[in-house]
KOLFI-701255 format. One record per atom (N, C-alpha, C, O): residue number from 1; residue in three letters; x, y, z. Coordinates in steps of 0.1 Angstrom, whole numbers, plus 5000, padded with zeros to 4 digits. Layout:
<recs>
REC,nr,rest,X,Y,Z
REC,NUM,ALA,X,Y,Z
...
</recs>
This chain:
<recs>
REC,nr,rest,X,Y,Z
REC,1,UNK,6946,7751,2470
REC,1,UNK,6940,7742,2479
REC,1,UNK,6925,7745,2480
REC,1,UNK,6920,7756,2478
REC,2,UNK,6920,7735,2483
REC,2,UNK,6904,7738,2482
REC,2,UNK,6898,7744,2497
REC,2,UNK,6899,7740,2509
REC,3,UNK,6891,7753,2490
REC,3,UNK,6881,7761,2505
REC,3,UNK,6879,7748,2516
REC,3,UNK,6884,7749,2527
REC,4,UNK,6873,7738,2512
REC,4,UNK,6864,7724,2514
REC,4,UNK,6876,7724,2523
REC,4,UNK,6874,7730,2534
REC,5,UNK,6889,7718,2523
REC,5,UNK,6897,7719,2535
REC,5,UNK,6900,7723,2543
REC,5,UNK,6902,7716,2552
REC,6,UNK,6904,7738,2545
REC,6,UNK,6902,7747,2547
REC,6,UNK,6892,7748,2560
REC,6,UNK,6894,7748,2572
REC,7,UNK,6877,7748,2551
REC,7,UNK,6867,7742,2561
REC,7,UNK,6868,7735,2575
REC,7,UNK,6869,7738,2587
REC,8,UNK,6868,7720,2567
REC,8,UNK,6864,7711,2573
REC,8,UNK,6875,7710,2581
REC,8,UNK,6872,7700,2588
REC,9,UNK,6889,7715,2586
REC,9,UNK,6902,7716,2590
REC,9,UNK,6899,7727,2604
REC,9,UNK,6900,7723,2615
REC,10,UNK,6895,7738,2600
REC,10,UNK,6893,7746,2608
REC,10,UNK,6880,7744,2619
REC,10,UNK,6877,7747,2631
REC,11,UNK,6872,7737,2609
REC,11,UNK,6857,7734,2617
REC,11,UNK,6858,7724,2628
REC,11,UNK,6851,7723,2638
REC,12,UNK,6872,7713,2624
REC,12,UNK,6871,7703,2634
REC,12,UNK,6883,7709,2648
REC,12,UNK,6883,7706,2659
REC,13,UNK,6891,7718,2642
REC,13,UNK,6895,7727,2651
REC,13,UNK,6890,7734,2662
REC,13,UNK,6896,7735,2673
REC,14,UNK,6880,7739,2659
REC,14,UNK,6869,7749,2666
REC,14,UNK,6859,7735,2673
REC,14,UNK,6857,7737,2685
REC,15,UNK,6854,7724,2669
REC,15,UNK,6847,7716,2676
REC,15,UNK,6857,7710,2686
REC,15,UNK,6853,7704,2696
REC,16,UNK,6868,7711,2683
REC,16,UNK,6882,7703,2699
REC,16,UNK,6880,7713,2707
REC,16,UNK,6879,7711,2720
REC,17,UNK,6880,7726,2702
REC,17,UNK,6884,7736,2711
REC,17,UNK,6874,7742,2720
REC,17,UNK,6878,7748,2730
REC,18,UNK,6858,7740,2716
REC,18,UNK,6846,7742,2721
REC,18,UNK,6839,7734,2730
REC,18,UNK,6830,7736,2738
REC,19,UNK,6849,7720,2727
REC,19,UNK,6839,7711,2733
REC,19,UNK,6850,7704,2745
REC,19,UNK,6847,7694,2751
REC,20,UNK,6860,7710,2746
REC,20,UNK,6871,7704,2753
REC,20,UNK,6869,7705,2767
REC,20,UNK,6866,7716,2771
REC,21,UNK,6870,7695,2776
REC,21,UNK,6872,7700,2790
REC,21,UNK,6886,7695,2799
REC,21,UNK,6893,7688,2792
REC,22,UNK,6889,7696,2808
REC,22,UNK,6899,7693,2809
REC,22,UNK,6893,7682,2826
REC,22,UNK,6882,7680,2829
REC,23,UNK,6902,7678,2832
REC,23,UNK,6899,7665,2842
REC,23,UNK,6891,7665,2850
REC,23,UNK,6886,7653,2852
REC,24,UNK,6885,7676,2858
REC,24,UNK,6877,7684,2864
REC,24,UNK,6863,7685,2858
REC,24,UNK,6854,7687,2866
REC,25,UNK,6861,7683,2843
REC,25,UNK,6852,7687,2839
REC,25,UNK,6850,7702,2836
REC,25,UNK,6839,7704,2832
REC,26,UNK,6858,7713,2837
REC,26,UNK,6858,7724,2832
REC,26,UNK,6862,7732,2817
REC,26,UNK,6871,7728,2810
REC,27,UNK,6856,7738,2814
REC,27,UNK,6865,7743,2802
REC,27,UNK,6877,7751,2802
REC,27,UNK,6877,7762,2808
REC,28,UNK,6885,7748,2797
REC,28,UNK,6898,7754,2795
REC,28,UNK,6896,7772,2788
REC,28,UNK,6890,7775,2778
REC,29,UNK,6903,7781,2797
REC,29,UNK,6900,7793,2786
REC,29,UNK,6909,7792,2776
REC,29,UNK,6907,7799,2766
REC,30,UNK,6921,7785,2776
REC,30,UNK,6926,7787,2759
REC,30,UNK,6921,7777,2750
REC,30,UNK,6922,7780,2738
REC,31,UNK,6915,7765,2753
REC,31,UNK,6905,7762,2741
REC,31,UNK,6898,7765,2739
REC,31,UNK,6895,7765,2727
REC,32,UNK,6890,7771,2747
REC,32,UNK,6877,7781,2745
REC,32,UNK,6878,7790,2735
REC,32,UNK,6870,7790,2725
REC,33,UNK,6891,7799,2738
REC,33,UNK,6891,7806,2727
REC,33,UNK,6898,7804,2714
REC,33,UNK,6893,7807,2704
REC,34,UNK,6909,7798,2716
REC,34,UNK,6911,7793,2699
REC,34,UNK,6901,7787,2694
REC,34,UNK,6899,7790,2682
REC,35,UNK,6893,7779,2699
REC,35,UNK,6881,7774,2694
REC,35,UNK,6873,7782,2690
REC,35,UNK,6869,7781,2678
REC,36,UNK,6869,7792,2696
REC,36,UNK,6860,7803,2693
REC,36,UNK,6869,7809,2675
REC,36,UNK,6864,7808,2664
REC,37,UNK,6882,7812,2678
REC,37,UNK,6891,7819,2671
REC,37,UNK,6888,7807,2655
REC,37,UNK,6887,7814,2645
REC,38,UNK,6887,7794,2654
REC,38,UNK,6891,7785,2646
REC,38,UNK,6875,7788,2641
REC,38,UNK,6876,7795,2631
REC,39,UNK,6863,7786,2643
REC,39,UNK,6852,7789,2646
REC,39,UNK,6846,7800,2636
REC,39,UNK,6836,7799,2629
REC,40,UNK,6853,7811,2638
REC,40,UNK,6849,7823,2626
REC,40,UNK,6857,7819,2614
REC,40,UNK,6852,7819,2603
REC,41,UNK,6869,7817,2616
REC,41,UNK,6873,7812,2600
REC,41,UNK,6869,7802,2593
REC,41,UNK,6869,7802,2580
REC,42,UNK,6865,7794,2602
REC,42,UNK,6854,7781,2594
REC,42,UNK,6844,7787,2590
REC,42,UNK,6840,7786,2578
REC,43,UNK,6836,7796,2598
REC,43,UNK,6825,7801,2592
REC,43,UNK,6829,7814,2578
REC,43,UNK,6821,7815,2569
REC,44,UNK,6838,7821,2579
REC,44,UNK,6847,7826,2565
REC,44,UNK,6847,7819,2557
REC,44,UNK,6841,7822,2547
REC,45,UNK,6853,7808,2557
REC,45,UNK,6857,7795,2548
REC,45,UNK,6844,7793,2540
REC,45,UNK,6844,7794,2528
REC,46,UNK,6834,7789,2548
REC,46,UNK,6822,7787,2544
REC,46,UNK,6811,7797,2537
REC,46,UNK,6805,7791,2529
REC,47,UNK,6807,7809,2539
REC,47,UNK,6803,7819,2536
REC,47,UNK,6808,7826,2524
REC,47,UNK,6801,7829,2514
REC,48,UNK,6822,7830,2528
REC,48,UNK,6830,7841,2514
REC,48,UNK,6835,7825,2503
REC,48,UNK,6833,7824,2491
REC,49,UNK,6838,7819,2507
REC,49,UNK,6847,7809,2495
REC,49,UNK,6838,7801,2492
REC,49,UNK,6836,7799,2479
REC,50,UNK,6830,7793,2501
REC,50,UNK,6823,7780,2496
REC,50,UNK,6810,7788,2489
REC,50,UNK,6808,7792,2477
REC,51,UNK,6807,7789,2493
REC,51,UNK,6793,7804,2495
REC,51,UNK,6787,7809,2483
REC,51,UNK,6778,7809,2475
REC,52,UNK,6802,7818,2488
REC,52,UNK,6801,7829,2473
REC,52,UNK,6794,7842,2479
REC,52,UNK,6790,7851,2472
REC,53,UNK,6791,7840,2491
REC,53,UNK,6782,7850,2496
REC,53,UNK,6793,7868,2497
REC,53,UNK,6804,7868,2502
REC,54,UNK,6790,7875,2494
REC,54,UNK,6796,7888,2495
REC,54,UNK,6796,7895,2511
REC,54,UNK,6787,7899,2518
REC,55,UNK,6811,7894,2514
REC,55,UNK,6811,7901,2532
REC,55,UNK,6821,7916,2529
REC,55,UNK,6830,7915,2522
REC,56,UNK,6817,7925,2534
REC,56,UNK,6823,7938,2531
REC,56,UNK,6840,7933,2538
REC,56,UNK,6842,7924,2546
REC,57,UNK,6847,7941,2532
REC,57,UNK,6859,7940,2530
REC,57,UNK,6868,7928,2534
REC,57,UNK,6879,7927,2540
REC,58,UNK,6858,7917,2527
REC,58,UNK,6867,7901,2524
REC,58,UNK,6869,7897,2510
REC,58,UNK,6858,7897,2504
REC,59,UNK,6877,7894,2505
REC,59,UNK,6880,7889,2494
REC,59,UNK,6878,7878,2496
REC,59,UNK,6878,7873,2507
REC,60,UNK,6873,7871,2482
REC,60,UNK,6876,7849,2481
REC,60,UNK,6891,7848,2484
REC,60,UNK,6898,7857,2486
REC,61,UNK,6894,7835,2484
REC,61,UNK,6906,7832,2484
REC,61,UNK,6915,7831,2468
REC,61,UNK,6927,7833,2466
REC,62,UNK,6905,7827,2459
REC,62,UNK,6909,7834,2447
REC,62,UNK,6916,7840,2441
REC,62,UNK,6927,7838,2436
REC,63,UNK,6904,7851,2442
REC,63,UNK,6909,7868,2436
REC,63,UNK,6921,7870,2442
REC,63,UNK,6926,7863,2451
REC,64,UNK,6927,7883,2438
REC,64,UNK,6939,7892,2446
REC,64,UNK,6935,7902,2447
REC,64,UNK,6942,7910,2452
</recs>
């Protein structure tokens, strides 16, 4: 499967979860944080796979 989904999957994950409030107008702490949580792996996604950029002890999704 391509990084590119992966991405764009997790990225729009992390923007529901960041930007969520609930009736009140407050932020929820469990969207907050899966959002946050969804948020670094989109940025993984994007860096080590899309990238190519080298992160100490991360493989691409590639390699084995």
């Amino acid at each position: 499967m391509s990084p590119w989904i992966y991405f764009l999957v997790t990225a729009t994950i992390a923007w529901h979860g960041i930007t969520h409030r609930d009736a009140n107008g407050e932020h929820t702490p469990g969207h907050l944080l899966f959002g946050c949580i969804a948020l670094t792996f989109a940025l993984r996604f994007l860096f080590v796979d899309i990238l190519g950029l080298p992160v100490w002890g991360i493989q691409p999704l590639d390699q084995d």
